[in-house]
MIMARBA-594537 format. One line per 3 residues: number of its first residue (from 0); for each residue x, y, z of C-alpha. Coordinates in steps of 0.5 Angstrom, whole numbers, m for minus. Example, Ala and Ser with C-alpha at 12.3 -4.5 7.8 and 13.67 -1.06 7.14 Angstrom:
% residues 2
0 = 25 m9 16 | 27 m2 14
END
This chain:
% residues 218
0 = m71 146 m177 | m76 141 m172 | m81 144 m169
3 = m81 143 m161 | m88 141 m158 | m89 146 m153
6 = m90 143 m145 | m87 136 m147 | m80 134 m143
9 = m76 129 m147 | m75 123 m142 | m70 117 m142
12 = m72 111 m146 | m77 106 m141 | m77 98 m143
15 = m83 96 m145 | m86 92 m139 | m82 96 m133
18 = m84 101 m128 | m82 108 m126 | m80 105 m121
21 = m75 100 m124 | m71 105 m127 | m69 108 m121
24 = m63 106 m119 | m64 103 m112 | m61 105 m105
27 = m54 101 m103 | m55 98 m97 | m52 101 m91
30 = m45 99 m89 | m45 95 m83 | m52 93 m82
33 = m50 85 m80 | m57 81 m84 | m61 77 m79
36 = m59 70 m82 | m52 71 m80 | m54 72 m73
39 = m59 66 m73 | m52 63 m75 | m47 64 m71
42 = m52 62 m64 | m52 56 m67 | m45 55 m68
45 = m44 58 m60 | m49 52 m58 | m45 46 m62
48 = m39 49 m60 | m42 49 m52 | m45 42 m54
51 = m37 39 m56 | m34 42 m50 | m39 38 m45
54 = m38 32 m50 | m31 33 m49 | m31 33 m42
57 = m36 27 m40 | m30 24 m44 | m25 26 m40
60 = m27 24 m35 | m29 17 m37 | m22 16 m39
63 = m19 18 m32 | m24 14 m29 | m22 8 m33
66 = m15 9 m32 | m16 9 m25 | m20 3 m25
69 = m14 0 m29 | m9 3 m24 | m13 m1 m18
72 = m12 m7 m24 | m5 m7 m24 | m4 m6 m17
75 = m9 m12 m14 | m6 m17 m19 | 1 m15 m17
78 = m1 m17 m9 | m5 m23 m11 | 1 m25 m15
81 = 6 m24 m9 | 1 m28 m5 | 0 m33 m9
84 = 9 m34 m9 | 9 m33 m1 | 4 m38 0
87 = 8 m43 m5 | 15 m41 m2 | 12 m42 5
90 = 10 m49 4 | 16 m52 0 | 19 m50 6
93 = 14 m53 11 | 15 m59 8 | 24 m59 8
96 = 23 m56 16 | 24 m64 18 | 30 m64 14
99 = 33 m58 17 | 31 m61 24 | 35 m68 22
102 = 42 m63 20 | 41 m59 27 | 41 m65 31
105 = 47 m68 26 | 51 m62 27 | 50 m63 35
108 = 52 m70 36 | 59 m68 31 | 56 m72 25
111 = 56 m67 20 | 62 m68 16 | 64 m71 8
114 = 60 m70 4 | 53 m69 8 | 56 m63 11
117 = 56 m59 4 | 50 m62 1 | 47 m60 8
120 = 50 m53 8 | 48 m52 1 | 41 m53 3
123 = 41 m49 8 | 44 m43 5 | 38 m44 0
126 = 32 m44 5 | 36 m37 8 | 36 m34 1
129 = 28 m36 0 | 26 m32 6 | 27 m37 12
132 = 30 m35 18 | 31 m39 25 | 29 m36 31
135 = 29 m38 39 | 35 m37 43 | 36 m39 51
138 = 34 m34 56 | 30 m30 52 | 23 m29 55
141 = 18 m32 53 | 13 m30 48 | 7 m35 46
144 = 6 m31 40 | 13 m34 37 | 14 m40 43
147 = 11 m47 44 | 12 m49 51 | 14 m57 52
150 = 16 m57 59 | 15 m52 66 | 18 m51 71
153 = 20 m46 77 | 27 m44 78 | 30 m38 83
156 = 35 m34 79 | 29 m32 74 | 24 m26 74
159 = 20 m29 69 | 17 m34 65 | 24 m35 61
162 = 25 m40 55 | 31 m44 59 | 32 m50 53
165 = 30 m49 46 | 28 m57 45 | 26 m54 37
168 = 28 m48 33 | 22 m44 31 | 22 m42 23
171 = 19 m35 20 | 19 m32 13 | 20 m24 14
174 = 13 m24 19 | 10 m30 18 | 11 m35 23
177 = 11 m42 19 | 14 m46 26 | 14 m43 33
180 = 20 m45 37 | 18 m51 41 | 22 m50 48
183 = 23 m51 56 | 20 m46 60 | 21 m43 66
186 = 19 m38 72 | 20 m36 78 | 19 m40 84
189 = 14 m38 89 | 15 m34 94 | 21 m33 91
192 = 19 m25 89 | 16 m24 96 | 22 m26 99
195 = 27 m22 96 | 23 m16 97 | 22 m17 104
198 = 30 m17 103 | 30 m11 100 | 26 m7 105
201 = 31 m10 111 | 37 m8 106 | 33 m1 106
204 = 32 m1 113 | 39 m2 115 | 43 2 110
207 = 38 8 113 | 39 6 121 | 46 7 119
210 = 47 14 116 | 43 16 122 | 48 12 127
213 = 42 7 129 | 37 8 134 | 35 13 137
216 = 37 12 145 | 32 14 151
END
């Protein structure tokens, strides 16, 4: 039988070069407790994320600005090139405008037939498909924006400057003028206005001296 020595309590086995402190156990983290490098963490994915969205934004932006700058392109483009064909119809028809005086002259005279009035005909047909209209009638007013005028005259059955004969039509494309019509103009006669106004002011006179039975008598 073994004998205890009395005041000693009997303790766990310690290694050798390990500290009291290391053999108790250690107390578990807290749950819940976040640690502060994840913190530092997530305000830094917070600011790239802040950095992509405004980065993303300058782009936008460039991309709206240049497609509407290509739009404007597009757009310039097309009218310089409808110009550039206006302007290239406008003068291939300048230059047949003495051919087309020459048909209107030989239409007029009854020389227009055979075979030089269908080529002349087609011609004509088309110049109207290209655009070209001929204007200028007689009696119309006159207008110096789209009439040349010739020939003056007075005349007393007109109540203003009136184109009177059409010496050479006028030609257009939609609203530009290639030729204005060249004519005879004229207006009215001196004191023709005047006098038909005094006529007037006497018809007046006289129509009113008859509703009211003439004169009064004394």
């Amino acid at each position: 039988m073994t004998e205890e020595t009395p005041g000693f309590e009997e303790k766990p086995d310690v290694p050798s070069g390990a500290t009291s402190d290391d053999a108790e156990p250690k107390a578990a983290p807290e749950e819940g407790a976040a640690p502060a490098g994840d913190a530092n963490e997530s305000a830094g994915l917070v600011a790239q994320l802040d950095q992509v969205r405004t980065a993303l934004s300058e782009r936008t932006a460039d991309l709206q600005r240049l497609q509407a700058e290509y739009q404007n392109y597009r757009r310039r483009v097309e009218r310089d090139r409808v110009a550039v064909r206006e302007i290239a119809i406008a003068n291939l028809l300048t230059e047949l405008l003495p051919v087309l005086d020459d048909i209107g002259r030989a239409r007029e005279h009854g020389e227009l037939v055979g075979g030089f009035k269908s080529v002349a005909e087609s011609l004509e047909t088309v110049a109207a498909k290209m655009g070209l209209q001929q204007f200028g009638k007689e009696g119309e007013p006159f207008d110096p924006t789209i009439h040349e005028a010739l020939m003056h005259s007075y005349a007393p059955d007109v109540t203003e400057t009136t184109c009177v004969a059409i010496l050479q039509p006028g030609y257009r494309i939609g609203e530009r003028t290639i030729r204005p019509a060249r004519v005879a103009v004229a207006e009215p006669q001196p004191g023709a206005q005047a006098a038909k106004a005094e006529d007037a002011e006497e018809s007046t006179a006289a129509a009113d001296e008859k509703d009211t039975g003439g004169p009064d008598e004394g």
